[in-house]
N, C-alpha and C positions, 0 to 999 in steps of 0.2 A: 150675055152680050154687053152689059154693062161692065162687066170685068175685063171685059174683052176690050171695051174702047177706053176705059179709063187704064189700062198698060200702054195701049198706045199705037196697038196692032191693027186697029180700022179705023177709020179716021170715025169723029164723035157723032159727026150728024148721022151715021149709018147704025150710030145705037143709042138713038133715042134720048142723048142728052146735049145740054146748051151748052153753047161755046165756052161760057163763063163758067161754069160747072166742072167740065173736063178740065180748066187752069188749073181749078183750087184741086180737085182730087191727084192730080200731075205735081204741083207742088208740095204736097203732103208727103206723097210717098218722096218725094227727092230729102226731104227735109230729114225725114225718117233716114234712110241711107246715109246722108251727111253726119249724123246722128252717129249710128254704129262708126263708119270708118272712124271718125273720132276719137271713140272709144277704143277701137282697135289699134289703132295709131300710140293712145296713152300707154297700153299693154304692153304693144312694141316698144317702146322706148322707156317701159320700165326696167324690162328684163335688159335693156342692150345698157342701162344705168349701171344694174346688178352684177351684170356680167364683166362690165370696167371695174366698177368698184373693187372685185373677186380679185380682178385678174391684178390690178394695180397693188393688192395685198399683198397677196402674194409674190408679185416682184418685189418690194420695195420687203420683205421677212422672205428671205431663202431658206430661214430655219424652218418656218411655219411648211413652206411650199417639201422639204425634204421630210418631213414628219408625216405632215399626210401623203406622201409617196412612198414613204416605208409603210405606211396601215394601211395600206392599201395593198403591196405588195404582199403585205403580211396574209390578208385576207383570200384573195386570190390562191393562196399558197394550199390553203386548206379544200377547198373544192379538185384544183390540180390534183393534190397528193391524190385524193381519193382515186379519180379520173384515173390514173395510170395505177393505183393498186388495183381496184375493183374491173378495170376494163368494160368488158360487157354487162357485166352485171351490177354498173354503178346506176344502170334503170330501174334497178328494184329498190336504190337507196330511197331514205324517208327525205325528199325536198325539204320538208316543215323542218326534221331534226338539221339537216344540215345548213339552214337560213339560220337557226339558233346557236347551233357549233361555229360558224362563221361570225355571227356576230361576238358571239362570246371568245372568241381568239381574237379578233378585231380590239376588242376592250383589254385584253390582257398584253396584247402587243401595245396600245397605248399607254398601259403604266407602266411596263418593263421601257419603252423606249425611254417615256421621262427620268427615268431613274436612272439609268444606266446614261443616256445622254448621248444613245447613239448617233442621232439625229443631226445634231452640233456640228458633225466635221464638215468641212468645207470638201465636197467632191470632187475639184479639182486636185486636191492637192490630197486624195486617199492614198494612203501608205501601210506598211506592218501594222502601225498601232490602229488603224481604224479597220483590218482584218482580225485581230485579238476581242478589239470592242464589240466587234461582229457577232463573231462565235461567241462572246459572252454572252450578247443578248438574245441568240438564239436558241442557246443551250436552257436558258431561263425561262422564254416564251414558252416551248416544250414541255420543259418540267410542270408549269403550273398549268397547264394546260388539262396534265393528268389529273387532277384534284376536282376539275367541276366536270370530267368526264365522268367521275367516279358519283359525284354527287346528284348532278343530274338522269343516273340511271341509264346513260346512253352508250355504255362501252362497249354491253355487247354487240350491240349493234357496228360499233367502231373500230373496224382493225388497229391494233393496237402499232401495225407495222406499218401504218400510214403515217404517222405522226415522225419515224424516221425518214421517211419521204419527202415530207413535208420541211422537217428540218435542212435537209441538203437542198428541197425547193427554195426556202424563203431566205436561206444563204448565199444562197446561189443568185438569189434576184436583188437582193440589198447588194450585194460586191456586182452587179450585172453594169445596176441603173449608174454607179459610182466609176469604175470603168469607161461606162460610154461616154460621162460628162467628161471625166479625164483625156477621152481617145478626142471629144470635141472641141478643146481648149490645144491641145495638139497639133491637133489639124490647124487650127486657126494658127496659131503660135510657127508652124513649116509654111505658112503660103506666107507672112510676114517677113518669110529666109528668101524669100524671091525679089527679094528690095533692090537695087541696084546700090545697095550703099554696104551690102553683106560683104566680106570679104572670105574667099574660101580659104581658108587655113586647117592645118595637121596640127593633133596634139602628140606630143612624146610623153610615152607615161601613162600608162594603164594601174589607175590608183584611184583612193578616195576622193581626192583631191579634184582631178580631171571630170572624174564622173559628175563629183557634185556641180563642177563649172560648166560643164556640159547638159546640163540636168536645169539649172538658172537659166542658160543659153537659150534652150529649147523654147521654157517658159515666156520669153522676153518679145516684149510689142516690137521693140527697135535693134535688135541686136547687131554687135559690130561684126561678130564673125560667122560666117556657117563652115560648121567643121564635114569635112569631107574625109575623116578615116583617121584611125589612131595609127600610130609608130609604140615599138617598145624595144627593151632591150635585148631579149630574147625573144625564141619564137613561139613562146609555150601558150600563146592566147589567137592566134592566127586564123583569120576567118572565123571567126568570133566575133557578137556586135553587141555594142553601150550603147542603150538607147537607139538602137537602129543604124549606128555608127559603125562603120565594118573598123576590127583592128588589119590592119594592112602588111605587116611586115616589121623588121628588124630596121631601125633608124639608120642600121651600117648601110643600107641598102635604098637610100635615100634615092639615088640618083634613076634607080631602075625602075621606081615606084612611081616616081614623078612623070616618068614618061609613061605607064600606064595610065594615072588618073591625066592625062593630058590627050589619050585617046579616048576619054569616057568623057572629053568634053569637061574635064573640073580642071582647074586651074589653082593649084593653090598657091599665094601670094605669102602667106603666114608660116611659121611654125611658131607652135607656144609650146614653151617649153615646162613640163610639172617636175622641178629639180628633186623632189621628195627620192626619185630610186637611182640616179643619179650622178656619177663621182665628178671629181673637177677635170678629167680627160674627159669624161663622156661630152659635157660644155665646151671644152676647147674645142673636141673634134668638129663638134656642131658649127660651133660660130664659125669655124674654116669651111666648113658644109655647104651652109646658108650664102655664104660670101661670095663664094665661085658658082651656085646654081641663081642665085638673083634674089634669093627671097630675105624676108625679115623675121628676122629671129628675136621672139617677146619672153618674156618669163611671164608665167601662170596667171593673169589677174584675177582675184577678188569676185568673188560673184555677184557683189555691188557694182561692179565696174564693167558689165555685160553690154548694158547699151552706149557707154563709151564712146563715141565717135573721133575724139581725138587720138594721136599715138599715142598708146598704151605705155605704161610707167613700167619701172622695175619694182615697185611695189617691196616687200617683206624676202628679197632675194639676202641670202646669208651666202655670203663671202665666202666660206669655205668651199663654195661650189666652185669657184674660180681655181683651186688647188693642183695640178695635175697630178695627184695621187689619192688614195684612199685615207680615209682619217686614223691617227693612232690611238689603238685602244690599249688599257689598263687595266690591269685585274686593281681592284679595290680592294680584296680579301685582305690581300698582307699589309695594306694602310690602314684601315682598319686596326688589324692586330699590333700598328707600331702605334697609329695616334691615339686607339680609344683610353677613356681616362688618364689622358694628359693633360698636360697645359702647354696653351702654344701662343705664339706671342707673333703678330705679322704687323711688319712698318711698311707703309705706304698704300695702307688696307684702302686710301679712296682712289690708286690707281686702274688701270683695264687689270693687270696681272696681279696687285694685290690684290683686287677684291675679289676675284674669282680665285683666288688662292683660300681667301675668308669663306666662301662660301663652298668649297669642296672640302675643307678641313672640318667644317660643319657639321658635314653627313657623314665623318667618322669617328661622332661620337666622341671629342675631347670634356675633359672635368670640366676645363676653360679656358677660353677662348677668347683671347684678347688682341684686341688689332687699334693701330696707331696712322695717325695722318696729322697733317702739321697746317691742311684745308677742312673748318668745318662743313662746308658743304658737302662736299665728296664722302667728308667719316659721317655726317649726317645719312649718305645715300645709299652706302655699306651697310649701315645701321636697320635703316630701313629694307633693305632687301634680304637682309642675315634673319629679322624679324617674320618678315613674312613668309620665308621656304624652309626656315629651320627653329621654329621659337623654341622648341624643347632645349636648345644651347643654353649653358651660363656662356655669358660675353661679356665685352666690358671695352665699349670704345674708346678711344683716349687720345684728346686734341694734343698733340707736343710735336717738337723740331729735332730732329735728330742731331742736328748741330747743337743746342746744348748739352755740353759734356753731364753737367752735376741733373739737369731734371733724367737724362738714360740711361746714366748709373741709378737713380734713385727708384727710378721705374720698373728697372729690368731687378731690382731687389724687393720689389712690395710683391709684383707678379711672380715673380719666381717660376717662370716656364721652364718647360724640360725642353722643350725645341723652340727656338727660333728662325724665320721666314723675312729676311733683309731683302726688300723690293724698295723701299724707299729712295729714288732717284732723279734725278735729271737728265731725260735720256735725248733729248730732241737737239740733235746737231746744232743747228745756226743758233741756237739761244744759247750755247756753252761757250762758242765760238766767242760768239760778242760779249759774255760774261765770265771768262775763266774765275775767278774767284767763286763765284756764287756754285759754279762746278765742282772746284775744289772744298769747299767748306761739307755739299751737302754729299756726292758723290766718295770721298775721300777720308776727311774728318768724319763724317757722318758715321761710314763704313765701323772708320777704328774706335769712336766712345762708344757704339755699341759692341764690336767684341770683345774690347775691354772689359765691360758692362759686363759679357757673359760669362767671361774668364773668372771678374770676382766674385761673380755668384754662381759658380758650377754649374751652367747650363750644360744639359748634354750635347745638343749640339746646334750648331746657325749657318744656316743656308743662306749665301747672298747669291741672289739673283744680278746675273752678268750677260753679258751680248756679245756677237762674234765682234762688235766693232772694236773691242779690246784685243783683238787679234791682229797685228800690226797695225797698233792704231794711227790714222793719216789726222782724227780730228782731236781735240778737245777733251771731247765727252767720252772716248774711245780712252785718250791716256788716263782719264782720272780712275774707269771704270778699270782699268788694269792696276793701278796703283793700289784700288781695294782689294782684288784679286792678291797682291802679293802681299799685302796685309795680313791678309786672312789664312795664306800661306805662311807667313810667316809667324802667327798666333799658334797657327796647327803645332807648329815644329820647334817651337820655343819649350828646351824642356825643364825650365823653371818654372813654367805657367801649371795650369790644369790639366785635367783631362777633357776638355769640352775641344770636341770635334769641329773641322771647320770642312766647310767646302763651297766649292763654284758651279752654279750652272749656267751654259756658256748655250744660246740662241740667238737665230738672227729675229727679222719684225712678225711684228703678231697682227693677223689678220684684223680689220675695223677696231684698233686700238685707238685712244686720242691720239689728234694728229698726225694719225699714217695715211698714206696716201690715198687707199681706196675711198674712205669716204669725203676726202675730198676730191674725187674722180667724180663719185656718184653725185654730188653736188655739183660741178659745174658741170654735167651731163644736161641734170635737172634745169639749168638757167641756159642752154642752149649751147655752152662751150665760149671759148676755146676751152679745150683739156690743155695741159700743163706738162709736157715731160721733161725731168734734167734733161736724159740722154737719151739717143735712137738706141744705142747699145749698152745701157746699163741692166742690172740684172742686181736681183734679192733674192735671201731667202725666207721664208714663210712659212708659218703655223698657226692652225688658229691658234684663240685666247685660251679654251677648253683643255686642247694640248698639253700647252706649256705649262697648263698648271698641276695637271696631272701627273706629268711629267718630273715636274721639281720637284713634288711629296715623294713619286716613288724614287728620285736618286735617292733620298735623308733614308730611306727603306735600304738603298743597296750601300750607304754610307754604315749605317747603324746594324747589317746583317750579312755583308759577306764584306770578303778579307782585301780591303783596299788601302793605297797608301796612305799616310797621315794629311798629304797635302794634297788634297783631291778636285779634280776639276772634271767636272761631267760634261760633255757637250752630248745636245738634243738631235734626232737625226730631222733631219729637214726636207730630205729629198733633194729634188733637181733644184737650183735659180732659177727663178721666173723672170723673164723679162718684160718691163716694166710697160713696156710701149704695148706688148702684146696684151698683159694685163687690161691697158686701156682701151684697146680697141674691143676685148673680149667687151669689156663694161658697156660700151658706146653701142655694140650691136645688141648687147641683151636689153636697151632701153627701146629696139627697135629703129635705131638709126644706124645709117650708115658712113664708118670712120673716114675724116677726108670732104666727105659731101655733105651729109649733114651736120656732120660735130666737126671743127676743125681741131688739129694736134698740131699747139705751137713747143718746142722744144727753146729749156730758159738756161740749158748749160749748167756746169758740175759747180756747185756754191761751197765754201771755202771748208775745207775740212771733209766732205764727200769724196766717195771714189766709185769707181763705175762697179766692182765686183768686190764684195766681201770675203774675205778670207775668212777662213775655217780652222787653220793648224798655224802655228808658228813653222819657222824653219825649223826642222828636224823634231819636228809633232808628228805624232800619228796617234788611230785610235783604235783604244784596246776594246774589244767586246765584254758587255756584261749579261748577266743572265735575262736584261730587258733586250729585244729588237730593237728598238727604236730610242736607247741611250748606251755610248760611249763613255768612255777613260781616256784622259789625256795621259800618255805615254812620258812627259815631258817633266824634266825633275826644273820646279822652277826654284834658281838660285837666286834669293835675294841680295842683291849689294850690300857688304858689308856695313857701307855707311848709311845703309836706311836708314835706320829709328834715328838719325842724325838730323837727314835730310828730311826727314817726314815731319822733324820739330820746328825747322826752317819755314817748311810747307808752311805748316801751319802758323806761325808769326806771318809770315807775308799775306796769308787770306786773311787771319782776323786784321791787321793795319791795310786792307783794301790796295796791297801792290801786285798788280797783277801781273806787272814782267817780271819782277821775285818770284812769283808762281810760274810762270812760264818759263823759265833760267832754272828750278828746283825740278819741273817735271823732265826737261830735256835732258838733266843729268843722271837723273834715275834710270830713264827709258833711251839711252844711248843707240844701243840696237835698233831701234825702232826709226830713229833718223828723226830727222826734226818735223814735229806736228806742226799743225795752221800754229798760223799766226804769232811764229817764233822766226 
């Protein structure tokens, strides 16, 4: 009864104790309860301390947190394996032996992982090499696994044919857990593509290229595009998918494609274009593509340049893309067999065409290899680039002006080259215009104290490098570059001289050379325009830089190996004239603008000595074919005036005494046929 009223169940007077009594035994026990929860309360929030601390570890060491989720998966692996070898009969296995088998593979999984270091990869970003490193350390874990099976006396008991089970288990669960983080980062990375700032766009070009931009894309918190389906050239990948990407179709097919994805509800705004497979018609057709269906045509960006928000740049686009033809190629074998242990001697080695003349003469292996510019910086830049993709060369750069007669005589006699590569020029119109002498001294003179130069020291033979603008020349720069031309014809044919062979190669402008037009297109693209054109209807011809210099090695090849006349003029095939305007629109829309509305095109008119189309042939020129596709024979016997060397001594008094209308009055008389150039 006493227990019974001091809980509290009958009130106290009904069991025999004082009021003051039942207090104290009522607060004792309360105090007692106060007491425990306390305690229990402390327990609780030790473990809830333990369990942050754990967990905060492990966030802040992802290595740590993926290390013990492989040893774990590790362990696991071995109970499994069993479980599906033994089936029914895994009820009679030894529990005790297999707590200790488990552990003991638990322990050998953690030094094989430290070692090997499988642990380290970053699970988002698992690839080949972190499935190589896989199957390494699982081949490993297995192996030594065998050793304390044997040691421990437990094998027979252990199917030896679990441990393969085991193995395809615990590989199969390391590439599982790596997987599902990759599929979860994914996921994340596609609901990010629901932004309203995405823009849906097509890629052209199923290549490394796309993929890997495609692949950064996917990965990115902000991205500027979501691509909605590949294009290609052909149909050979078709309903086939990158990264979940459908390839859609043939790019010819543009227009029919677009109104599909336009009933699936996608809109694409974009094409990016991946130029890697590519020609310069495939781009033309495109930009005319894009321009009539409404959208914006970008070249490839960068895979730094994924969240991008502003219009996208043209970025590392190579010019040649703008070409409407395929590129020319060249066998090397027979340059090779003309240059190797030679000696070659190239002037104006720090221009676009000397120095890629320098640097393709390189890789065919001459004794030596000497090249000339009259700019330290430039033969500085040659020098350095000769170094770095071909050091096994002997070279030998050499600061000089080709307008000294006595240093290119004395030069072309220490070197003693077998072949000479005359590129040293002044080729840029309005700067000859306004300077006729400085034209004539380096274009001209230049030309003759070096074949002079070559004649008394028996070279075998000297290539000058010539332009179609010597092809009824209207400027300047056009007559002077003719006037060496007949120099060098007439060195050929002079037959009191040597046997050192002479010849011309005759091409129009070289794609992104100094001061050609397209990169100063791409530049005022870049500053928001205006673009700049002389004329609505002018038109060039074009080659790249790579071309033309392949090209001039192998005429000296058809010069020095089949039966051409003494006075030889090569001209390069060039394909169609491009016209210039269209050129620059092509540029204007691959920057993702559009020509007119976003970029304007001011036209500045024909400047003195330009003409709207270049000529190719003189009158009654044509061209013979040689055993290259893509280089001609002028058919054309060029007759020097008998009073050249007369007039060419004149020349030259009047440019070294700086009279410039003597030089101008001396070229008009030479070049009669031609009618009178600027600024006579």
């Amino acid at each position: 009864m006493v227990a019974i009223g001091v809980a509290g169940i009958i009130p106290p007077e009904n069991c025999g104790l004082s009021y003051e009594a039942f207090i104290w035994s009522r607060a004792g026990r309360l105090k007692k309860g106060a007491m425990m929860m306390d305690t229990l309360f402390k327990i609780r929030l030790w473990i809830y301390t333990l369990f942050a601390k754990v967990t905060w570890f492990f966030a802040r060491n992802p290595t740590v947190r993926a290390f013990v989720c492989d040893v774990g998966v590790a362990m696991l692996s071995l109970p499994l394996a069993l479980v599906l070898r033994l089936g029914l009969q895994f009820s009679d296995y030894s529990l005790w032996c297999l707590f200790f088998q488990t552990l003991a593979f638990g322990g050998i999984a953690t030094g094989t992982l430290l070692i090997t270091g499988f642990s380290k990869g970053m699970w988002r970003y698992v690839s080949v090499a972190d499935l190589f490193s896989m199957v390494k350390t699982t081949f490993l874990c297995e192996v030594l696994f065998v050793p304390y099976l044997l040691l421990s006396m437990q094998y027979h008991a252990f199917p030896l044919t679990a441990l393969v089970i085991q193995g395809f288990l615990l590989g199969g669960g390391w590439l599982a857990v790596r997987l599902a983080a990759r599929a979860f980062f994914a996921y994340k990375a596609l609901q990010n593509q629901t932004s309203s700032t995405c823009l849906d766009a097509l890629i052209v070009g199923v290549n490394d290229q796309s993929e890997q931009f495609l692949r950064q894309l996917l990965h990115h918190q902000q991205p500027l595009y979501r691509i909605v389906g590949f294009l290609e050239q052909e149909s050979h990948n078709v309903s086939r998918y990158v990264h979940g990407v459908p390839v859609l179709g043939r790019f010819h097919d543009l227009d029919r494609l677009l109104g599909t994805l336009r009933k699936r509800k996608k809109n694409p705004k974009v094409l990016i274009v991946s130029h890697v497979l590519l020609s310069g018609y495939d781009v033309a057709f495109l930009s005319q593509k894009t321009q009539s269906l409404g959208l914006r045509m970008v070249h490839l960006p960068s895979p730094s340049a994924v969240g991008q928000l502003e219009k996208p740049s043209l970025g590392s686009l190579d010019f040649a893309e703008l070409l409407k033809r395929p590129a020319r190629a060249t066998d090397h074998k027979n340059l090779q067999l003309l240059i190797q242990g030679k000696r070659v001697l190239i002037t104006g080695a720090g221009g676009t065409i000397g120095r890629e003349c320098t640097l393709q003469l390189a890789s065919l292996f001459p004794s030596q290899l000497s090249f000339l510019d009259h700019n330290e910086y430039a033969l500085y830049e040659t020098t350095k680039l000769l170094r770095l993709k071909h050091p096994h060369v002997q070279h030998k750069p050499i600061l000089l002006d080709v307008r000294n007669k006595k240093f290119v005589h004395d030069m072309v006699g220490e070197e003693k080259p077998d072949f000479v590569f005359h590129a040293a020029a002044l080729k840029h119109v309005p700067v000859v215009e306004n300077q006729p002498v400085e034209g004539v001294l380096t274009n001209v003179l230049g030309t003759r104290y070096l074949a002079d130069a070559c004649v008394a020291h028996q070279v075998r033979a000297m290539v000058l490098v010539s332009t179609d603008k010597a092809v009824m020349p209207k400027s300047l720069m056009g007559a002077t570059k003719r006037l060496a031309e007949l120099y060098c014809h007439h060195a050929s044919t002079d037959p009191g001289e040597s046997a050192t062979k002479f010849l011309a190669v005759r091409f129009g402008n070289v794609l992104g050379s100094s001061g050609s037009v397209l990169p100063l297109f791409k530049e005022q693209v870049i500053k928001g325009g205006p673009v700049t054109v002389t004329h609505p209807e002018m038109t060039r011809y074009f080659m790249t830089i790579s071309e033309a210099a392949s090209l001039i090695i192998y005429a000296l090849h058809l010069k020095m190996n089949t039966l051409v006349p003494k006075e030889s003029t090569f001209m390069l095939d060039m394909g169609e004239p491009i016209s210039i305007l269209e050129m620059a629109e092509t540029l204007i829309r691959l920057h993702g603008f559009v020509p007119g509305r976003d970029i304007k095109i001011e036209f500045t008119g024909l400047r003195p000595g330009e003409k709207l189309h270049e000529d190719l042939f003189f009158r009654g020129e044509s061209a013979r074919k040689t055993e290259h596709p893509h280089i001609a024979l002028s058919t054309l016997s060029h007759q020097v005036p008998y009073h050249f060397l007369k007039k060419l001594e004149e020349l030259e008094h009047f440019a070294w005494t700086n009279n410039s209308q003597g030089c101008l009055n001396i070229l008009e008389e030479l070049l009669p046929q031609m009618g009178k150039v600027a600024n006579i």
